[in-house]
N, C-alpha and C positions, 0 to 999 in steps of 0.2 A: 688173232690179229697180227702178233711179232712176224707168224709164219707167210701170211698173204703181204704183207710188207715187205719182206725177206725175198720172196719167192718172184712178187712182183718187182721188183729189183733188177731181178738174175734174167725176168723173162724182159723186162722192157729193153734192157741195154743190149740181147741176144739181138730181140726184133730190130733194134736200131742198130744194129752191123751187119744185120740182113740189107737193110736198106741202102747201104755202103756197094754192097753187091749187087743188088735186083733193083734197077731203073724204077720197076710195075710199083714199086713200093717206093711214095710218096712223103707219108710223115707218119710217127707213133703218136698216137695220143692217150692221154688216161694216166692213170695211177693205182698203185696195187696192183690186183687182178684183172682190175676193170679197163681194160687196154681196146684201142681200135688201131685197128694196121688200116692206113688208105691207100688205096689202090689207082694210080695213074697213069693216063699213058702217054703224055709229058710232062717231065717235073716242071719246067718251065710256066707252060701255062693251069699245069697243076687237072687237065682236064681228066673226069672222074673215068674207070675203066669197069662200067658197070657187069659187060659181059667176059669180060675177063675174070672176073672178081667169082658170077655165079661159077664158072668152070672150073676154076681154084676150090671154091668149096665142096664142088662134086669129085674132083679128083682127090681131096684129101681123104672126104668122107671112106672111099674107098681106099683109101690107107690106114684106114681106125682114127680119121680127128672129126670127130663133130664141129660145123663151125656155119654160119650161115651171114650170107652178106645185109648190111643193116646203115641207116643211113637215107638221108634225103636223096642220094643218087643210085644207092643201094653200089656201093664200091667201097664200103668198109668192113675188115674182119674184125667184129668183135666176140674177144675176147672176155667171158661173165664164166669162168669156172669155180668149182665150191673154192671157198676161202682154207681147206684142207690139202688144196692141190701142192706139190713137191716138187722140188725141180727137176729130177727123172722126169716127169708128167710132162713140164714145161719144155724140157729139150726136147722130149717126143715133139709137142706140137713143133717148134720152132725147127726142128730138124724136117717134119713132114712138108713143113712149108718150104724151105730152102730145096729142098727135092721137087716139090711139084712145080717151081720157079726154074731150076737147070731142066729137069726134063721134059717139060712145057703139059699143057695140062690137054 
């Protein structure tokens, strides 16, 4: 538990400097591991980017991150990895996302 508290930490504050960067990413939510990236396509009205969101998960996929879109609008990545996961792990994901967000998906 020390380490998914640790790890979730390292990964929520990464995602939330992502979102500093990438407009499409709206708010982090969660705690721990257990994390949802939501996905917009104005922060303003906050309106949900459900087909954007599936495309993001298919371009990851094809970069080695499992992730699939979840959610009443289905425009959130959540995040549910083992409570074992590392922050190596964790930058992987967060790095593959910041990649699939500059080079468009």
């Amino acid at each position: 538990q020390d380490n998914a508290l640790r790890v979730g930490e390292h990964l929520k504050a990464r995602l939330e400097a992502l979102r500093d960067k990438h407009p499409l990413i709206g708010t982090v939510h969660g705690f721990g591991l257990y994390l949802g990236v939501e996905m917009v396509r104005d922060a303003e009205t906050l309106e949900p980017a459900p087909e954007e969101t599936a495309a993001i998960c298919e371009r990851m996929l094809d970069l080695g991150v499992v992730i699939q879109p979840t959610g009443d609008h289905v425009n959130i990545l959540k995040t549910k990895p083992p409570l074992c996961l590392d922050i190596e792990a964790a930058d992987f994901y967060v790095d593959t996302l910041d990649r699939v967000l500059n080079e468009g998906w």
